[in-house]
Every structure is written in structure tokens, then in C-alpha cells.
N, C-alpha and C positions, 0 to 999 in steps of 0.2 A: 375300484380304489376306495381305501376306507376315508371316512373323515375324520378330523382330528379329534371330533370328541367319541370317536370309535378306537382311537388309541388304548394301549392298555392304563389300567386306572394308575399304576406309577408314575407315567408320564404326566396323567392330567395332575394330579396332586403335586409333583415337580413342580409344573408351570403355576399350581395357585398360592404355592407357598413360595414362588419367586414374585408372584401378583403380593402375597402380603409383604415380602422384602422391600419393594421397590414403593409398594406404599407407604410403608415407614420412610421412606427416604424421601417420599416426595410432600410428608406430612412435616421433614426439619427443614426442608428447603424448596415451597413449594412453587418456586422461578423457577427450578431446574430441566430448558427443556431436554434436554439430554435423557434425564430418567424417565420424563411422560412418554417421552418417543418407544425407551427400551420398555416402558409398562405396555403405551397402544400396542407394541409389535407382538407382545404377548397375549395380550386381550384378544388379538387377529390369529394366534393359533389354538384358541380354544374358543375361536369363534364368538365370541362377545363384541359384538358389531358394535351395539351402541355405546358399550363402555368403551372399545377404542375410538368411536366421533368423540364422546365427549374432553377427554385426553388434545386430542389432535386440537379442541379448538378450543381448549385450555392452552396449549403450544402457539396457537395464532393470537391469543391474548399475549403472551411473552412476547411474541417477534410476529408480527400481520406479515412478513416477507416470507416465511419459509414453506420454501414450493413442496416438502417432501409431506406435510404438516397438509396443508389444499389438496394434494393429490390424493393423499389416502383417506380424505375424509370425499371427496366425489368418487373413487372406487368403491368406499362402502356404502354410500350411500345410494349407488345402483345395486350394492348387493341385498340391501333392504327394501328394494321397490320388489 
């Protein structure tokens, strides 16, 4: 099975120009955890492990409660060990 940065290079440039999208959105509103979450989910398909931690716990600075936000920052982070 491939991995996602084995995709053809359309899809990754798709994904990084949806990464500079949602950056500009998170640069006019940067509370919004809504857009962190849709950037980490993206970060996690082209495999940028630590850019999606850092996201995720930019997310737990907005709201310490959000279980989806903990969860995937200790999933990634056995995928870093």
C-alpha cells in the first residue's frame, strides 16, 4: 500500500495549497478551532506529524476539554516514538 506522500504530486499540491488556505484563515481568526482541526487533519494526510501536534495543542489552548484535540495529539505522538 502506498503512502500518502507516495500519492501522485496533484494530490500533494491540492493538500498544500488547501494547508496555505486554511492558513490564511487561521492567520484573520486565530481562535478558530474549527479551521486548526480541518488544517491538523490535513497536516496528518501528508504526514507532517509535528505540524499537526502543534495545531492540536494550539486547539487545547482554545478549549483544554476537547477529547478529539488529546486524542490525536497521543496517536501522533506514538507515531513519532
Amino acid at each position: 500500500m502506498n503512502s500518502e506522500k507516495e500519492k501522485n504530486p496533484k494530490e500533494k499540491v491540492n493538500l498544500l495549497n488547501h494547508v496555505k488556505n486554511l492558513t490564511a484563515e487561521i492567520d484573520t481568526n486565530p481562535a478558530n478551532a474549527e479551521i486548526l482541526h480541518s488544517r491538523a487533519a490535513v497536516y496528518i494526510k501528508l504526514q507532517e506529524w509535528a505540524k499537526a501536534i502543534n495545531d492540536y495543542q494550539k486547539i487545547l489552548e482554545i478549549d483544554k476539554n476537547d477529547k478529539i484535540a488529546s486524542g490525536q495529539i497521543d496517536m501522533l505522538t506514538t507515531i513519532l516514538r
